[in-house]
Kinemage of the C-alpha trace (Angstrom):
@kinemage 1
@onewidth
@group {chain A} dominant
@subgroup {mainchain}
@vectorlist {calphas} color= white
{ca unk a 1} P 135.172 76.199 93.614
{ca unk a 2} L 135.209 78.250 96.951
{ca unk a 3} L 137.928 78.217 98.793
{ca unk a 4} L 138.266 78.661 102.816
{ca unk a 5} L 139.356 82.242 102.834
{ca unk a 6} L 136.830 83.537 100.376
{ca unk a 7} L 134.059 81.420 102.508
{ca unk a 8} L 135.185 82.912 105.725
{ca unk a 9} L 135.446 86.638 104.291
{ca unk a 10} L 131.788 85.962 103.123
{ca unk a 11} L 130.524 85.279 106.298
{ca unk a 12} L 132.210 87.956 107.796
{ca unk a 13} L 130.111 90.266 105.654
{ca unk a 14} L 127.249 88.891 106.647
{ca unk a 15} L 127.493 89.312 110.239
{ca unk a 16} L 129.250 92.756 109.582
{ca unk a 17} L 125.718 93.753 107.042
{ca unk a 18} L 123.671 91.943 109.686
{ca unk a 19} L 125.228 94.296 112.870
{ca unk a 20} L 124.228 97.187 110.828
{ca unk a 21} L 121.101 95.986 110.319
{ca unk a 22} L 119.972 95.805 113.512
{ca unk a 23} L 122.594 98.845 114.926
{ca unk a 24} L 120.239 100.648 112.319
{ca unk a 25} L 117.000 99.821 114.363
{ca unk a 26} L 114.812 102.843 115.000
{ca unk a 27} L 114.042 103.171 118.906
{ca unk a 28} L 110.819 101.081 119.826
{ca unk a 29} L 108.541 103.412 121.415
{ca unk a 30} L 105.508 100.613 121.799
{ca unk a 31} L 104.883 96.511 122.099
{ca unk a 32} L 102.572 94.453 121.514
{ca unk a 33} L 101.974 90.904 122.334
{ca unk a 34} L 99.640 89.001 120.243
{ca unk a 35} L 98.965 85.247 121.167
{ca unk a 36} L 95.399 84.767 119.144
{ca unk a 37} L 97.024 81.407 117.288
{ca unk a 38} L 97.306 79.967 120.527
{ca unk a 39} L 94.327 80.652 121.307
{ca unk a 40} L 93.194 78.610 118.511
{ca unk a 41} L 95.357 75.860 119.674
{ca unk a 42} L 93.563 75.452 122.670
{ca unk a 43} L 96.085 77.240 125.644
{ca unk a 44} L 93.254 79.149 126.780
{ca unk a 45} L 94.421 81.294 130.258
{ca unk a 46} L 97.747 80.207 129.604
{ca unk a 47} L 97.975 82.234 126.209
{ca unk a 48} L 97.298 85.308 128.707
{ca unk a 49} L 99.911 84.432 131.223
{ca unk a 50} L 102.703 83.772 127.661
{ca unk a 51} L 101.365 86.955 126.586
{ca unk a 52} L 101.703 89.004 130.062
{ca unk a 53} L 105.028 87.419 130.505
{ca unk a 54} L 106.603 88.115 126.786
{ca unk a 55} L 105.669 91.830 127.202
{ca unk a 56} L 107.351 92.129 130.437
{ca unk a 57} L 110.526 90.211 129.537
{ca unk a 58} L 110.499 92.797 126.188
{ca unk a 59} L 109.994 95.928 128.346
{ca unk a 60} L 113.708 96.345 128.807
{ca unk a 61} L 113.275 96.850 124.906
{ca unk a 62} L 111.163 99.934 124.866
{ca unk a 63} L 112.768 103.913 124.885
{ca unk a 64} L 112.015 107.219 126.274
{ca unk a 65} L 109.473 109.020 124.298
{ca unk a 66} L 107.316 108.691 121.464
{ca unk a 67} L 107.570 108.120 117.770
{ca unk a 68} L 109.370 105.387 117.559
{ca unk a 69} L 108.820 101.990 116.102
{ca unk a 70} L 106.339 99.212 117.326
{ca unk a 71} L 107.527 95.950 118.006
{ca unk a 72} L 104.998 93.599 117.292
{ca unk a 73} L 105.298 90.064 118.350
{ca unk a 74} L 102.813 86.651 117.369
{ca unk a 75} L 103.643 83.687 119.337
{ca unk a 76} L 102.171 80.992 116.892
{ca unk a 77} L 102.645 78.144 118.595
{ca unk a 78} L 104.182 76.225 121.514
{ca unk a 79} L 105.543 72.818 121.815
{ca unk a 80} L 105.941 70.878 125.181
{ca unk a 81} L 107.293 67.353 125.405
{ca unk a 82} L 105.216 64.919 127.775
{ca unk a 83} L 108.589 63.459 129.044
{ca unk a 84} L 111.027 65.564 130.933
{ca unk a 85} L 114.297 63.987 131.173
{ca unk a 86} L 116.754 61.850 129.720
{ca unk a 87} L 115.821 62.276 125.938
{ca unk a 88} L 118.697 63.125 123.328
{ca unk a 89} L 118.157 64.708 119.602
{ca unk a 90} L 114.580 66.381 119.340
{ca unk a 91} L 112.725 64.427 121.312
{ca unk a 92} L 112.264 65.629 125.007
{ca unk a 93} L 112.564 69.495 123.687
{ca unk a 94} L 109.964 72.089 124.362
{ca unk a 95} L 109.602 75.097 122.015
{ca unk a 96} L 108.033 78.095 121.262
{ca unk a 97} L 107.714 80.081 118.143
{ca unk a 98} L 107.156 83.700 117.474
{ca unk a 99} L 107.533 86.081 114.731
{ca unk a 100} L 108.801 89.736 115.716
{ca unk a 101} L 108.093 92.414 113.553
{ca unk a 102} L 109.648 96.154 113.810
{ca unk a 103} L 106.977 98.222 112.499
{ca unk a 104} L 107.844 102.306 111.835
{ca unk a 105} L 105.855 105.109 110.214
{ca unk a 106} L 106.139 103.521 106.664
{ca unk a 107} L 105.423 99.692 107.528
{ca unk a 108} L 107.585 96.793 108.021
{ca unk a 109} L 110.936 97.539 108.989
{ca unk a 110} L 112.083 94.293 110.151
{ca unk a 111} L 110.835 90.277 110.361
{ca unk a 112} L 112.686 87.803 112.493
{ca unk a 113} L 111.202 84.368 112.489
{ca unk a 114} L 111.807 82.929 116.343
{ca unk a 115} L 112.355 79.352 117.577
{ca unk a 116} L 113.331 78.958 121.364
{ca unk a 117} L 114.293 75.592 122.181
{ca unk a 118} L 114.961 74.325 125.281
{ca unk a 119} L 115.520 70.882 127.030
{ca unk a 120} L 111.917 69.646 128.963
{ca unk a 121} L 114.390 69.868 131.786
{ca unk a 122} L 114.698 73.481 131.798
{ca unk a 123} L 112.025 74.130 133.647
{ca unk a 124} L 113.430 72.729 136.474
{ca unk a 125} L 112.272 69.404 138.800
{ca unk a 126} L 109.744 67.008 136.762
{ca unk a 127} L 108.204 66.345 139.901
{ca unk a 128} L 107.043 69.609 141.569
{ca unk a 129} L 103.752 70.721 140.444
{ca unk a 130} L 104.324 73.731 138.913
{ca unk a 131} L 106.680 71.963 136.210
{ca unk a 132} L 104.823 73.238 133.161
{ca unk a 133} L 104.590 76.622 134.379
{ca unk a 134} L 108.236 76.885 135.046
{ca unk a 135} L 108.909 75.219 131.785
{ca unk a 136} L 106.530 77.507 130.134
{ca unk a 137} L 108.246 80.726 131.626
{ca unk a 138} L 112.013 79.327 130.711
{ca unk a 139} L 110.288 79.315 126.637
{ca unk a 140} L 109.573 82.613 126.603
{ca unk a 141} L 112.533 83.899 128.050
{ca unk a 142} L 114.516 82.264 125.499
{ca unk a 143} L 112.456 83.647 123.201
{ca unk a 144} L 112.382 87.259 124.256
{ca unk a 145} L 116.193 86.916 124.721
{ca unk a 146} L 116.621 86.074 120.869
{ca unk a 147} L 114.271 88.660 119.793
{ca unk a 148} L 116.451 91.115 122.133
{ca unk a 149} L 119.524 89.989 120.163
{ca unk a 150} L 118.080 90.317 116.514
{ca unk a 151} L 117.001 94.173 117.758
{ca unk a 152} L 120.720 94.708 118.851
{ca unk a 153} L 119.417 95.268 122.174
């Protein structure tokens, strides 16, 4: 049977071997966006604009120099809610998935699985006509803001 103490002490090594994980993290020298499985699902132009918009909210990411590792990023897919406001639980949620992958000189350094999930309300007023776009642009914000935090950065 585990007790309290032994469970916290546990976790605490886990986030302790997790920080070094990603303290470890070789500089990223390069990233790349690629949204090709949603253009599959049908976004069309708007996979550009996720794409453009992911790379510049990563930027802050990338070092001085060259040599470093590659961050390379696949938004697979993007969930938006039809009804923007007063839903509890799940429903009403938009999200967007992503896998980031920190690529060096001898392959696969790192793989973090992403799911940003935010309120359809995020995005601001249901009733302005840009409401998808600013919905859209809150989802991968979140996103690149986890990713940022799994690199330590």
């Amino acid at each position: 049977m585990i007790n309290r103490r032994s469970l916290l002490a546990g976790f605490a090594g886990l986030v302790l071997t997790a920080n070094a994980t990603s303290a470890a993290s070789p500089p990223i020298s390069a990233i790349r966006v690629d949204v090709g499985p949603l253009l599959t699902q049908g976004w069309g132009v708007r996979a550009g604009a996720i794409k453009m918009s992911l790379e510049r909210a990563l930027a802050s990411l990338r070092g001085p120099g060259r040599g470093g590792a590659t961050l390379e990023v696949v938004v697979t897919g993007i969930h938006m809610t039809s009804f923007a406001g007063g839903a509890t639980g799940s429903i009403g949620n938009d999200a967007l998935e992503s896998e980031a992958r920190l690529i060096g000189a001898n392959g696969v350094v790192a793989r973090y699985p992403v799911r940003a999930i935010l309120s359809a309300g995020a995005g601001g007023a249901w009733y302005l006509p840009d409401v998808d776009q600013r919905r859209i642009d809150a989802l991968v914000e979140a996103n690149a803001q986890w990713i940022r935090r799994y690199l330590g950065g």
